[in-house]
N, C-alpha and C positions, 0 to 999 in steps of 0.2 A: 042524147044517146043513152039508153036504159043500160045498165051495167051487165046485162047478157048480151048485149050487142058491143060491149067495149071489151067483154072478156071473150068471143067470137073473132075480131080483130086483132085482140092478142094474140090469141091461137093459129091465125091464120100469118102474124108476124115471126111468130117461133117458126113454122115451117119453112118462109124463105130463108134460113140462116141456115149456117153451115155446122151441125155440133154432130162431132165425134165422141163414139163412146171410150172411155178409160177403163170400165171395168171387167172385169174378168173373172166369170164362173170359173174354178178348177175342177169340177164336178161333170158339167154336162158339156167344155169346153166349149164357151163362146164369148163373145163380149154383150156388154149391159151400159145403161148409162145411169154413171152415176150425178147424184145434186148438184156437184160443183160444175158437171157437162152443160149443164142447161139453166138453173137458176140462176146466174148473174144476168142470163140472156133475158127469161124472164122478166125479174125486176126493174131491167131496163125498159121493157116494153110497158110492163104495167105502168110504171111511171109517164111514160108517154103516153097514155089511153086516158090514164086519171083513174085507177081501180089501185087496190093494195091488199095483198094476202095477207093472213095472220091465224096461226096455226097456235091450236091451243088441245091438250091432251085433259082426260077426267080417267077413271081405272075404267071404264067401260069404252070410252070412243076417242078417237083421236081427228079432232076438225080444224078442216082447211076454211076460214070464212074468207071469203074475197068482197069487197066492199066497194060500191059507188063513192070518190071521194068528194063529189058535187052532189048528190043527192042519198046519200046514205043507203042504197037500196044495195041486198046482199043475196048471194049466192054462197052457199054450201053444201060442203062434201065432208061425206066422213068416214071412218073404216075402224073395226071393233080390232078394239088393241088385243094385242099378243105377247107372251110373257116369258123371259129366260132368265131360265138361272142356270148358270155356268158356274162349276168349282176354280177357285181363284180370281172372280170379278168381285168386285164390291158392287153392292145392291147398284148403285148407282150410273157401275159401267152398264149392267144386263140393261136395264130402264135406255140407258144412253143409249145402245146398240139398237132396242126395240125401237125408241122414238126415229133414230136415221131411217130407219127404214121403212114406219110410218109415213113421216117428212116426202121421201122419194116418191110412196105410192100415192100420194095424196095430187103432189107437184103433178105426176105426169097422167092420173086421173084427168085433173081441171084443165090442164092443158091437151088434152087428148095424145100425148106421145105414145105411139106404140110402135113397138121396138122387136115385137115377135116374129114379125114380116121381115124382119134385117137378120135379127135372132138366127130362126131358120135356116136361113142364105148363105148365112156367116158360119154355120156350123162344121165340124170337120167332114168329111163323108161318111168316115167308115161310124159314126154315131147316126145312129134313126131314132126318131120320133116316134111315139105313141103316138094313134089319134086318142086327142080328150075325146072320152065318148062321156054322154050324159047318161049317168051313174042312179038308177033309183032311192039308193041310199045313198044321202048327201053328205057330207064334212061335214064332222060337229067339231065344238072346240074338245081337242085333247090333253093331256100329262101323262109324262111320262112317272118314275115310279118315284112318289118323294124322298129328297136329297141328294147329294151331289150331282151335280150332269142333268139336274131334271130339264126336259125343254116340257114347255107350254107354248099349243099353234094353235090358233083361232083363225077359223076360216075369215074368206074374204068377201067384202060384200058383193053378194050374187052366188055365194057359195064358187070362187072365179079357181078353177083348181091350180091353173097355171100358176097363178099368183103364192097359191098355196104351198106348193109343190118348189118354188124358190126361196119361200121362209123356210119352211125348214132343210131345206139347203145350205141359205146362209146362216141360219143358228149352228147347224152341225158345222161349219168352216168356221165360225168363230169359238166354238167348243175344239177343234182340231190344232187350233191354233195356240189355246193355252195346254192343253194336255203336259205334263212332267213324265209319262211313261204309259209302257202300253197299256198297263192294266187301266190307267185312265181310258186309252182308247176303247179299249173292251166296254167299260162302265157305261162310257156315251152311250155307245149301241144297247147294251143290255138293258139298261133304265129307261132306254125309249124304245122297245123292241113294239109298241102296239104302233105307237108314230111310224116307223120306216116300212110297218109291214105292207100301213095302209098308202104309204108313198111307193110302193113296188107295185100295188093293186093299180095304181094310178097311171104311174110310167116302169114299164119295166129296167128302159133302156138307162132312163136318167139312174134310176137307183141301182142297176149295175154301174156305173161309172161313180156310184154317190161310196159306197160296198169299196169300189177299186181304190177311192183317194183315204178310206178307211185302214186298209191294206198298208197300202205305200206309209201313211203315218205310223201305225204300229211297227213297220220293217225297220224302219228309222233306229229305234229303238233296239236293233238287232245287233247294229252295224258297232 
């Protein structure tokens, strides 16, 4: 059995199983799944096919290689990394935060998981969706303006905007999350005003809700 036919059967073992998502946008209010939903399951199958993932990062890509463990023949996937810097991480948390998130889109890549059709479903009502429409001028990689708060988003492979459109999501919820005061909150947004402008071009709706958990954070600070 060639290891595209064993990583085939993996995939189609992940789908009989029963995995609930844990995570939770605050943003666009929905649930997501996170590594821990689904890779134990994974692993368990791979091991049962005879294939084995092994994820390895360089500054430009981040690669999922999956490997025949009877005949060494490989399958790989990869996705051009993306880079934060948050005031009060050490270099090492931003890298750490990047690589999870790496990790997840890589996993559910090879596995073919998609979760937008649930996504969707699962949405509140009174939020709509943008249609992604295909945009003449594509996503390049950006930065925001350097020092504190800077985010760095690098598109995704296929220029994939959704996928886009959730990093810098979750960078700004892990920057919301350390903030000490509003003028921090202020700083995020201002230091990356070309990032969220072109994330409002993209989905209006998502970045009114992104704008709203911006809001409620700096209010915080009121109280």
């Amino acid at each position: 059995m060639s290891v595209h036919k064993k990583l085939m059967a993996a995939r189609v073992a992940l789908q009989a199983k029963s995995i609930k998502k844990s995570g939770q946008n605050t943003f666009s209010k929905y649930s997501y799944f996170e590594l821990g939903d689904f890779l134990p399951a994974i692993q368990t199958i791979f091991n049962e096919v005879g294939i084995c993932g092994v994820i390895s990062y360089t500054k430009e890509l981040a690669t999922l290689t999956i490997t025949d463990v009877s005949d060494g023949t490989v399958v790989v996937i990869t996705s051009p990394m993306a880079e934060a810097n948050l005031k009060g991480n050490h270099e090492i948390q931003n890298l750490g935060a990047v690589e999870t998130y790496q990790r997840r889109y890589l996993w559910m890549t090879a596995m073919e998981i998609v979760e937008h059709d649930i996504l969707d479903s699962g949405r509140e009502k009174d939020v709509k969706e943008d249609p992604v429409e295909v945009k003449k001028d594509p996503i390049k990689p950006m930065e925001g303006k350097l020092g504190p708060w800077q985010l760095k988003v690098t598109p995704a492979p296929g220029n994939d905007v959704e996928v886009w459109l959730g990093l810098v999501e979750e960078m700004s919820e892990i920057g919301l999350d350390l903030v000490k005061s509003s003028d921090d909150v202020m700083d995020i947004f201002k230091n990356n005003r070309n990032i969220y402008d072109r994330f409002k071009q993209e989905s209006e709706s998502r970045h009114k809700s992104l704008m709203k958990k911006f809001k409620e954070v700096k209010d915080k600070f009121k109280e």
